[in-house]
Each structure stands twice: as structure tokens, then as C-alpha cells.
GULUMPA-87939 format. One record per residue (C-alpha): residue in one letter; z, y, x. Coordinates in steps of 0.001 Angstrom, whole numbers, plus 524288, in hexadecimal, padded with zeros to 5 digits. Layout:
> a/Z/Y/X
...
This chain:
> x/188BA/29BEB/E48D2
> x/181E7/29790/E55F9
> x/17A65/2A364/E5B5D
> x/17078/2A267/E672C
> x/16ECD/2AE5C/E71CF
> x/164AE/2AFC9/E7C18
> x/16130/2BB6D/E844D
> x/1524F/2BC1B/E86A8
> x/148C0/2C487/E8F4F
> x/14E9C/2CCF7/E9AD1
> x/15CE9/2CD66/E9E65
> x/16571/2DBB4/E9B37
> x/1747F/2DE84/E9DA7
> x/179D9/2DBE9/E9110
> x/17448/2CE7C/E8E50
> x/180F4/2CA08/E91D7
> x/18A2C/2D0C1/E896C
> x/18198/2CD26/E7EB8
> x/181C7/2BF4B/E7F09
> x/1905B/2BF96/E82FA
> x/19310/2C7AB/E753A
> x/189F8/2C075/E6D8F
> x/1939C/2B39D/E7105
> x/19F1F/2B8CF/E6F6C
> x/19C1D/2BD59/E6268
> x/196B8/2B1F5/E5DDE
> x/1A205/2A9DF/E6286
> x/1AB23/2B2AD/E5B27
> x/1A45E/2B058/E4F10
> x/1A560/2A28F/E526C
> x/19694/29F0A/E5523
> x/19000/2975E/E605C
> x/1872E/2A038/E68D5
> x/17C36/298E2/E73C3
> x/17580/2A079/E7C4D
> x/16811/29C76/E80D3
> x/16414/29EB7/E8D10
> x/15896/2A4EF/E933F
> x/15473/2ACC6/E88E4
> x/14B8E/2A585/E7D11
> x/1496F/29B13/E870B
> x/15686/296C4/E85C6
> x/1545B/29153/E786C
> x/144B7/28D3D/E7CAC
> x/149B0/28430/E8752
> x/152F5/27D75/E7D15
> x/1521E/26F57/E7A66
> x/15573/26D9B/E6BC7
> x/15744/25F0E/E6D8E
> x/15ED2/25FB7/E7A7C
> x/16E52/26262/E7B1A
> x/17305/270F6/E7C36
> x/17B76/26C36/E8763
> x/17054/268E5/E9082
> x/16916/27710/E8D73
> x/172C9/28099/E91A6
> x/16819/2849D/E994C
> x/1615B/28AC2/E8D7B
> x/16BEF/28BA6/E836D
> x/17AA8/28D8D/E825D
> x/185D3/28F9A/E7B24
> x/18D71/29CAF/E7E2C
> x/19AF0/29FB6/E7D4F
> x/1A642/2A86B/E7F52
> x/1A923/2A210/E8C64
> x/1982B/2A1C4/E8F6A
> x/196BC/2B1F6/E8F29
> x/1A582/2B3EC/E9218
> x/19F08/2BBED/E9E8D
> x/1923A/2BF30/E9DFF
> x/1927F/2CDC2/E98A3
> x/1970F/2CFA7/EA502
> x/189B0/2CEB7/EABEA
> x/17C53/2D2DE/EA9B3
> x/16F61/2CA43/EA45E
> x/17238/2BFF9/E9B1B
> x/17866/2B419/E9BF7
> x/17093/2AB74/E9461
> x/1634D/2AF20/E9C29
> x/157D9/2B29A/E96CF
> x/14980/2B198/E986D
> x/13C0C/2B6B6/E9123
> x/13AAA/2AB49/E86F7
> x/1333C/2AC22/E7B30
> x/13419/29E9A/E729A
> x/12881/2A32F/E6AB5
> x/11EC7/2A3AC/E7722
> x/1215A/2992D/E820A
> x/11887/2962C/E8B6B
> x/1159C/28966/E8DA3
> x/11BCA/288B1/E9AB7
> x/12742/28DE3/E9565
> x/12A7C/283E3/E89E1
> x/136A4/27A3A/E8E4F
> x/1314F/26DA8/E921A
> x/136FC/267F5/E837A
> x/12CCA/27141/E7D2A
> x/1208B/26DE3/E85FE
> x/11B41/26805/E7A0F
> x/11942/2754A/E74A3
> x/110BD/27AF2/E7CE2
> x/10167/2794A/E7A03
> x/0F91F/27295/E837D
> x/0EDB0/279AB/E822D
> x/0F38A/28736/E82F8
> x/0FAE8/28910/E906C
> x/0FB73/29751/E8DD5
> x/10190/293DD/E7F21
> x/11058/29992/E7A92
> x/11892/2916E/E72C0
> x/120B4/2949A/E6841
> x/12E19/28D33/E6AEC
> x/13548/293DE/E5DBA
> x/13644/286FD/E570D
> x/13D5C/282A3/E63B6
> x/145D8/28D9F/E62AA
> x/14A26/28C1E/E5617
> x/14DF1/27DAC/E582B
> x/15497/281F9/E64FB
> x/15D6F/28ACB/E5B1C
> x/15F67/28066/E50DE
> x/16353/2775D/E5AD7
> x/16D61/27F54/E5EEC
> x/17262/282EA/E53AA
> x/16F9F/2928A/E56BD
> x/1720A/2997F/E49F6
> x/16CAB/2A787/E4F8C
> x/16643/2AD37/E5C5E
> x/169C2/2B7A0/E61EC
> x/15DB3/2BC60/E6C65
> x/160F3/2C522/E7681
> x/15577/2CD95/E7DC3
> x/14910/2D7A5/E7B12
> x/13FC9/2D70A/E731D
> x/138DA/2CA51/E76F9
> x/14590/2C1C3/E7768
> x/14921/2C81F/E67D6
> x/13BB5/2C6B9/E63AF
> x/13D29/2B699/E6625
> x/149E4/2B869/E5EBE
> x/142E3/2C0FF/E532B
> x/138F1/2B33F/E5212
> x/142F4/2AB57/E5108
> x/14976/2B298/E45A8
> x/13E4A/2B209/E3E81
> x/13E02/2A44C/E4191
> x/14C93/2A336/E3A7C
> x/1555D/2A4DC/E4544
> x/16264/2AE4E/E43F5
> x/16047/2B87B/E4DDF
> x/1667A/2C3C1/E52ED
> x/15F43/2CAA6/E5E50
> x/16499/2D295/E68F0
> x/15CEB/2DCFC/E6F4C
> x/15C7A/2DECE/E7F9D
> x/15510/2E584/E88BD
> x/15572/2EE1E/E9340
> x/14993/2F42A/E8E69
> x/14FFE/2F6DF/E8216
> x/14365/2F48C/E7AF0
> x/14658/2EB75/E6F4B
> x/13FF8/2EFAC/E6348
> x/14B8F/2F2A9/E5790
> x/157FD/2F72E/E61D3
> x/15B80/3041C/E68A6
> x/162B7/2F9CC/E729B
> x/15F85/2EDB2/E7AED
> x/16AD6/2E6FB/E83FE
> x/16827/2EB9C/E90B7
> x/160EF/2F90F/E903A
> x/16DB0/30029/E9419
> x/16FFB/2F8EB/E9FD2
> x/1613E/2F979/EA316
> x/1610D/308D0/EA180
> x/16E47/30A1C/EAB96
> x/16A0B/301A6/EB46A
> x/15D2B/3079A/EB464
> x/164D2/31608/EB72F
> x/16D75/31120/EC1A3
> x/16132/30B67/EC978
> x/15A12/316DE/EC777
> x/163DA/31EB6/ECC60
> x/16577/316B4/ED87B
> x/15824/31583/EDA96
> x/15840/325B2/EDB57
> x/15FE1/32468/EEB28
> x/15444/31D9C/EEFB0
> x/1494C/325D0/EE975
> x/14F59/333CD/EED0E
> x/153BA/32F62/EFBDB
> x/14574/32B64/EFE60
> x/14015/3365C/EF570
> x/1399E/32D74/EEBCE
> x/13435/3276F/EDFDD
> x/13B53/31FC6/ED8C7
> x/13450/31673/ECEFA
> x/13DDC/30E3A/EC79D
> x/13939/3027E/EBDD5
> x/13F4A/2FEE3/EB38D
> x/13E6A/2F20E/EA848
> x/13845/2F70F/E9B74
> x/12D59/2EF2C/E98AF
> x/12879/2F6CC/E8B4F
> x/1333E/30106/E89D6
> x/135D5/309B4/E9456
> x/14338/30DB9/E8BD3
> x/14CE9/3070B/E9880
> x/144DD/30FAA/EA29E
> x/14401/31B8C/E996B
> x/15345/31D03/E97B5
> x/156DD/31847/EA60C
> x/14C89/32322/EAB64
> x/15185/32E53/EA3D9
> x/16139/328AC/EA527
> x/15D61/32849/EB457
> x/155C2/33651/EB42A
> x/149CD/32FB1/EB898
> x/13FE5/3392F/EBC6F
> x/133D6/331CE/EB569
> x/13660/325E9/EACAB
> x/12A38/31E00/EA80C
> x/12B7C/315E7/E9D81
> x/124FE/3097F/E970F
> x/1207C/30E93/E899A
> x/117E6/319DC/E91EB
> x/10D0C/31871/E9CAE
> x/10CAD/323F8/EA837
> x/104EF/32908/EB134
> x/10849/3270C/EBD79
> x/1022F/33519/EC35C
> x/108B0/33ADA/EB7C9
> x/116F4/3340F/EBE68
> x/1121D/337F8/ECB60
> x/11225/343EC/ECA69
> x/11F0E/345AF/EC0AD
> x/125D2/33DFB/ECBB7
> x/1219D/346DC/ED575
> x/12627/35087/ED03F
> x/13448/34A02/ECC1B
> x/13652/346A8/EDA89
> x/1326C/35466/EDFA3
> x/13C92/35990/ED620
> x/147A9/351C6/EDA7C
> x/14E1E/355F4/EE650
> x/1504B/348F4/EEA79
> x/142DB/34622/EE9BA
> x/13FDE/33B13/EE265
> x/13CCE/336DB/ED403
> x/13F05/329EE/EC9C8
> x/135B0/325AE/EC1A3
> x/13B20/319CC/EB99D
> x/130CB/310B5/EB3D4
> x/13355/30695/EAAC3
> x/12A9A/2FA88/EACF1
> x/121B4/2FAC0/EA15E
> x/11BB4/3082E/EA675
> x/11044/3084D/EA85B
> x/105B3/3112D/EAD90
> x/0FC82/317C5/EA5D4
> x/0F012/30FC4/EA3A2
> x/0F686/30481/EA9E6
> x/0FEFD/2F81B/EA494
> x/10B36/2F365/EA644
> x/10E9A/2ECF0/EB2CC
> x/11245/2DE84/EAE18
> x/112C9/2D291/EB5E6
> x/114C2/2C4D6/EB550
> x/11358/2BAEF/EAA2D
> x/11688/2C030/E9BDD
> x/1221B/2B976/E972F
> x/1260B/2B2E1/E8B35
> x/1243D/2BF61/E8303
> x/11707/2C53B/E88B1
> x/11F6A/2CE57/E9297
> x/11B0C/2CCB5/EA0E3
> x/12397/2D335/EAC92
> x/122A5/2E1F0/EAD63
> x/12644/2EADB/EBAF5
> x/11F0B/2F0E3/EC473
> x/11C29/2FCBC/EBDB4
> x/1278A/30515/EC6C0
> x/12177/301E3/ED45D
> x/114D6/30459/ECE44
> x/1187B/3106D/ECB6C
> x/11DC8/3132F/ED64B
> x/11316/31041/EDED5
> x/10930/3183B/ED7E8
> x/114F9/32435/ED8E2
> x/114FD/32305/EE75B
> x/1053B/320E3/EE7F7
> x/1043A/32ECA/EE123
> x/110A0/33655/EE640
> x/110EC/33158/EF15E
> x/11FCB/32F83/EF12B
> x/126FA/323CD/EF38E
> x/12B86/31C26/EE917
> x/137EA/31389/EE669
> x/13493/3095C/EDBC0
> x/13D6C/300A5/ED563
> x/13E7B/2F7C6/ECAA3
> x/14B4F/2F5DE/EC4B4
> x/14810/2EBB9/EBAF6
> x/15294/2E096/EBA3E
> x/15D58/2E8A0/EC0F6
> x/15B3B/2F26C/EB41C
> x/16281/2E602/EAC31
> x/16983/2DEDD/EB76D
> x/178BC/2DC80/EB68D
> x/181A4/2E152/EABB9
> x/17F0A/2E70A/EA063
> x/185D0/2F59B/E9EBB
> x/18F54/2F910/E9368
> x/1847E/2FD43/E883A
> x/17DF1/2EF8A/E8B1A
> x/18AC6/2E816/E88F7
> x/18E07/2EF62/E7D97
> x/17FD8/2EB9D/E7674
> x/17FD6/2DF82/E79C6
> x/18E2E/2DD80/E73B1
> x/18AC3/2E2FC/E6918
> x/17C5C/2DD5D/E66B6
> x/182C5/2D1B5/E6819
> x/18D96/2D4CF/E5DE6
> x/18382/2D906/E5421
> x/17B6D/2CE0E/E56AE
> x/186F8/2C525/E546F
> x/18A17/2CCC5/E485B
> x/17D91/2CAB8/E419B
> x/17BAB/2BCA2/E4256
> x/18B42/2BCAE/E3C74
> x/185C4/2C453/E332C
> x/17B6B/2BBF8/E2F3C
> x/17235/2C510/E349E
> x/16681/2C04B/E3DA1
> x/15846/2C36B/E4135
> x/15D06/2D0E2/E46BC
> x/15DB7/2D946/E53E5
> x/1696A/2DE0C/E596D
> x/16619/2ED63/E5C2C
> x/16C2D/2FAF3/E5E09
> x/16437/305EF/E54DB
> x/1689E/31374/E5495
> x/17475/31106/E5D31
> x/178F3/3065F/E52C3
> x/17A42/2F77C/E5474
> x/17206/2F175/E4ABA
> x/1677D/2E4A7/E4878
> x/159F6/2E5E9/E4593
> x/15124/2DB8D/E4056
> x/14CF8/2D353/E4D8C
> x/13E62/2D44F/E4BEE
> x/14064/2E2BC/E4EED
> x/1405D/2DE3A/E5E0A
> x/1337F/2DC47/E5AC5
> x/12E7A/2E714/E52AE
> x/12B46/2EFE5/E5DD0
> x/12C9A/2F3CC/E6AA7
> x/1382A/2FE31/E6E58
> x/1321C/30861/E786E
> x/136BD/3164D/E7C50
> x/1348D/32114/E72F6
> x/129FF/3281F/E7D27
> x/12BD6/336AF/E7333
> x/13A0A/3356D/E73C1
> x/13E4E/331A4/E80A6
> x/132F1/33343/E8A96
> x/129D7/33D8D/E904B
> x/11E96/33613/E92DF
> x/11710/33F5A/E9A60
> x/12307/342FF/EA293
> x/125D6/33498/EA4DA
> x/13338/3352B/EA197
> x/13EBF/33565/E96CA
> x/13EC7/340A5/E8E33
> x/14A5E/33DDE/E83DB
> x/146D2/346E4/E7957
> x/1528C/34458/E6EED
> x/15FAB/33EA4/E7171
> x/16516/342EB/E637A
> x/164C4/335B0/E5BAC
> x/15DDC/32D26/E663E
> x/16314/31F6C/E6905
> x/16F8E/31E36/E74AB
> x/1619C/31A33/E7E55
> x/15845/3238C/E79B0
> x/14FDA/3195B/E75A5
């Protein structure tokens, strides 16, 4: 058995650990394991009828010796990038698939599968093994229908794929998320302030949800539910008037938005439709201080939330994800998704990624009126709430 791995879409602690596990397993069942790098453009950018040796660039073969080190550190050691083979852009084809793209359309996507699946049978890759959200699994979900063995493996800081309780990387999001929240607390109540704090979360506001109520934020507003921001005002008014430090947190995750308004998104869409999101936290904070007239500390955490290592729930996923993964395809098992359900390690079909978008249970675990968490049953709830 030959197996392929790639991690795809943005970097979490615990990428690492994954791939590192995922080899070492393989090995000791005696199989090959490649790793492509950059995400899905790893095996894009391959030239079928060029030598592996003079593509290490895009493509190469992982061993014992390869990861013997890189659980040690955080991101992922095979790269990544937002790549979908079923929708390049023109100006993104390699120059060895130019031919592809139609002249009269400059606007046109092309679908590079049939290049992918010769890149596989080229290198003799008898199962993938995709590593990301929901965008990177849903490239691997075509290409199982397509024939290919795969096993998928579920990451995100968001903790939003559709079909698992768990993604690799929400933990370490969530504490580093606390511990800047904390510190950010010195600042705020020496200058008797507002404190906005941004978080990622594009459509689930689940990573800004738990860190808020872990952290005792005072208001917490989150992705799946629009506010009014006279409504805030004046709760946050009153939070900092009760503290005798004198000051207040409101943590915002970055697909909040305003009532009546959109999104704040920036940028070019990428490869999946997703253009850059952020700005809603100084936003915020502006309008606070235009109708409090208080000053207001805004900051946006976003990459340091998943920056360096991963902490010890991460590196015990990923180990296992990896084992299970590894276990399947032994197994003669394919065309699944690694999850956690119920507290239990378990695979679910991998079009599941796909069947629906995972978003906080607003009756269970949020007061929306109040702006803020409101668990209302911890008796047979998931470890996260969630």
C-alpha cells in the first residue's frame, strides 16, 4: 500500500502530529506514505511525465527519519494552501496545463480532476488521506466518487465540519484565545476601558462562544446571530459600571455581523468562493466608543489564536485520527471521515463534510438578547458543549 497525505486550507497546532502518526503507522504496516505539499496544489502542480526526483517541490516521499521531529512544532510541515482541483482559474493552471484553459472565457474555472487522477496513478498512490475543513474534504469526497480510496481527516479551529464533535486545532484555538483575553484584561482595566477582542469563525461562532464564556467575557457575539449595536451599548455600559475595575470585554468572532448589515469580507474569493473576513472587532469598537463615549482597546487575535504548538488534546486527536485513519484503509475500508461522536472515535461516510453546515445550537448555549453564553444543560452534552 502507497498512501498520499496533504494538509489543505489554514494551518492549526496539531497538523504536525498528524502527519508524523499517519507515517509511522504506515511504515509499520510496511506501506510507502508521500506527502504532497501545499495542500491540493501539491498534486495540481505535478508533472505526470516528469521524474519524481525533480518535483520534490510538489511531492515527496515521507519517512520515519522525514517527521522524526516535527510534532514538536506548530503548523504543518508539508504546507498548505486554498486549492480546489475542480475550479482553477486560468491564471492558476501550471504552465503544462495552459492548454486547458478556454480562450474565450478569461473568467472560466477548470476542472483539473482528470489531472489528478493521473497524478495518483503515476505515483502509484493506492489511498489519500486529506487533511483540513470542509473545503479541503469536500475535494477529497469528489474524488471518492471518482474511485479513489479515501480516508478524510477533519481540522479546524472553527470546529465546524459537518459529521464530527472534533476538528484538530479547536482546543488550542479556545486556550490560546483565554490566555490573550486574559492578558488583554491589564490594559483595559489600567486605562478603564473597552475591550473588543476578534476572533476567526467565519460561519460558526462555536471557537469565540467557548473562549468567551471559558474567559468570563462580559458580552460574547457570535457568527450564527446579528446584534444591535445600541442594544451592546448599553449592556456594556452597564458591565463596565459594575466592575470595580472599570472596564468590560466583549469578544466578537469575525463573522458577526450587525443587524441589517453584511459581513465584513475583503479581498478576492479564493479557490472555494471564501473571500478574507476581519474587521468586524474595530468596527465594533468604534461605534462602542462613538455611543459611550469610552475608550476602546480593539484587537484582533486571529493567527496568534493557532500559532506555535499544538496543546495535549490536539496531539492526542491527531494521533489517534491518524491511527483510525490508518486502520481503515488496513481494513479495506475507504470513502470515510475520521470523527469523534458522542465522545467516541468513529468514521462517518465522507460526503457528510458536506451535508451541512455545523453552527452553535443558539436555544442551548446562547442568550441572544443578552448577547452572551447561557449553557442551559451540561447532563449528556458533548466534552465542548457543542
Amino acid at each position: 500500500m502507497r498512501i498520499g497525505i496533504l494538509t489543505g486550507g489554514g494551518d492549526v497546532p496539531g497538523l504536525n502530529p498528524c502527519i508524523k502518526a499517519l507515517v509511522l503507522h504506515a511504515r509499520a504496516l510496511g506501506w510507502d506514505a508521500y506527502g504532497f505539499r501545499r495542500g491540493w496544489k501539491g498534486p495540481l502542480r505535478f508533472e505526470p511525465s516528469r521524474p519524481l526526483a525533480g518535483q520534490r517541490e510538489w511531492v515527496e516521499p515521507l519517512t520515519e527519519a522525514t517527521v522524526r521531529v516535527i510534532d514538536r512544532s506548530g503548523g504543518t510541515y508539508l504546507h498548505t494552501s486554498r486549492t480546489n482541483p475542480g475550479k482553477v482559474k486560468a491564471k492558476d493552471l501550471p504552465p503544462f496545463l495552459a492548454h486547458l484553459a478556454p480562450k474565450d472565457d478569461a473568467k472560466a474555472t477548470i476542472d483539473c480532476t482528470t489531472h489528478i487522477l493521473k497524478t495518483i496513478e503515476t505515483l502509484g498512490i493506492d489511498a489519500m488521506i486529506p487533511i483540513g475543513g470542509d473545503d479541503t474534504l469536500s475535494y477529497g469526497a469528489r474524488l471518492a466518487k471518482e474511485g479513489v480510496k479515501v480516508v478524510a481527516i477533519p481540522k479546524t479551529m472553527d470546529n465546524d465540519v459537518h459529521g464530527t464533535d472534533y476538528c484538530i486545532g479547536f482546543s488550542t484555538a479556545v486556550s490560546r484565545s483565554v490566555e490573550f483575553i486574559h492578558a488583554l484584561r491589564t490594559p483595559a482595566g489600567s486605562h478603564e476601558r473597552i475591550a473588543v477582542i476578534e476572533l476567526f469563525g467565519r460561519n460558526s461562532g462555536e471557537t469565540a462562544l467557548v473562549a468567551g464564556h471559558l474567559a468570563d467575557a462580559d458580552r460574547v457575539l457570535i457568527s450564527e446571530v446579528p446584534f444591535a449595536i445600541d442594544r451592546l451599548a448599553e449592556l456594556v455600559t452597564k458591565d463596565r459600571l459594575a466592575n470595580p475595575s472599570r472596564y468590560a470585554v466583549v469578544v466578537v468572532s469575525e463573522g458577526a455581523k450587525l443587524k441589517g448589515g453584511e459581513v465584513l469580507e475583503r479581498g478576492e474569493a479564493d479557490a472555494f468562493g471564501h473571500k478574507k473576513l476581519g474587521g468586524i472587532g474595530p468596527l465594533t469598537g468604534e461605534l462602542l466608543k462613538a455611543r459611550t463615549g469610552i475608550d476602546v482597546i480593539s484587537q484582533q487575535l486571529a493567527y496568534l489564536m493557532r500559532a506555535g504548538a499544538p496543546d495535549s488534546l490536539d496531539r492526542m486527536v491527531a494521533t489517534a485520527y491518524a491511527q483510525l485513519a490508518i486502520d481503515e484503509l488496513a481494513a479495506g475500508r475507504s470513502g470515510k471521515m475520521v470523527a469523534v461522536r458522542e465522545g467516541v472515535y468513529t468514521t462517518v461516510p465522507i460526503e457528510t463534510c458536506v451535508a451541512g453546515k455545523k453552527q452553535v445550537d443558539i436555544a442551548a448555549l446562547y442568550d441572544p438578547e443578552a448577547y452572551r453564553p447561557r449553557i442551559r444543560k451540561v447532563l449528556g452534552s458533548p466534552m465542548f458543549l457543542s
